[in-house]
Each structure stands twice: as structure tokens, then as C-alpha cells.
N, C-alpha and C positions, 0 to 999 in steps of 0.2 A: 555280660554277667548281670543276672539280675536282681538278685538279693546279695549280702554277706553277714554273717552271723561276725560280731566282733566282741569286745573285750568282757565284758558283763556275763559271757558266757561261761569264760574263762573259770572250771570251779566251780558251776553251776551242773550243768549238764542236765538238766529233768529232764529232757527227752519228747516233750509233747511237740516239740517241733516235726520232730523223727514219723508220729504214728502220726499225724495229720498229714503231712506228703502226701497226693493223690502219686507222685508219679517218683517216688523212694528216693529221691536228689540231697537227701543229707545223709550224711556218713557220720563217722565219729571219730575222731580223733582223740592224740592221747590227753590233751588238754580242752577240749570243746568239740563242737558239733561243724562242720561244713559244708557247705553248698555246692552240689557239682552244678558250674555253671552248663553245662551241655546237657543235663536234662530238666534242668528248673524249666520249669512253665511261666514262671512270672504269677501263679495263682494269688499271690500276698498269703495263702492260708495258714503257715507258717508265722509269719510278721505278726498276724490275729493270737496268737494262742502261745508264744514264748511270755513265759513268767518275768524275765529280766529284760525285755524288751530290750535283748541284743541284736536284735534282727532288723538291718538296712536294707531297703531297696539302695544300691549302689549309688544313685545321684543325691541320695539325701541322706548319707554316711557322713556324721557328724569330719569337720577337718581331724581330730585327733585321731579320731577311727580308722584313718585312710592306709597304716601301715596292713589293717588285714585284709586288702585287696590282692595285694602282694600274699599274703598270708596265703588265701583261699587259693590263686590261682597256685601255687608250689604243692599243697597239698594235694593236688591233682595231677601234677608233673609227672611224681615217682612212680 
């Protein structure tokens, strides 16, 4: 997984993450924005253009942040 959108999101939602995607790998949820890790690119262009600078490359997802790893992959589960 290469990026995870976590809590700062939460509530937010502007969406510029969304229209930047070269390759549509974020979805929506009913509480925030998520990253399908099977089509993310790794481009960062995402991480560059969220307002609330919710957006982790996954190795540098602050420790508190780590429960929306777990997050991200269930939302892809269903």
C-alpha cells in the first residue's frame, strides 16, 4: 500500500485529492476519502494537493495514524 488518507480527513472531504488521481485510486467513503492500494501508482500527486495534509505515504504515517491502515485496507474488503 502506498499512500493512506488518515484522520484530518475525517470531515473534510474537498475532494482535490479525487480530481488529481492520474489513475481514479481514491474513492469515497461515508466519512472520508480512500486509497485503493491496487491501483495507486505511488505518483505522491495526491499527498501535493490535499488541503489538510491527511495524506501518508504508508512508512511515514505518523504512529497515531496507524489504526487507518487497517482502516483503508477493510474499506476495500467489502
Amino acid at each position: 500500500m502506498a499512500f493512506i488518507i488518515a484522520s484530518a480527513c475525517i470531515g473534510e472531504k474537498s475532494g482535490d485529492c479525487v480530481e488529481t488521481c492520474p489513475v481514479d485510486a481514491i474513492h469515497e467513503g461515508d466519512d472520508q476519502f480512500y486509497i485503493d492500494p491496487d491501483l495507486c501508482i505511488d505518483c505522491g500527486a495526491c499527498e501535493a494537493v490535499c488541503p489538510v495534509s491527511a495524506i501518508f505515504q504508508e512508512d511515514f504515517l505518523p504512529e497515531e495514524e496507524h489504526e487507518y491502515i487497517e482502516k483503508n485496507r477493510a474499506f476495500f474488503q467489502k
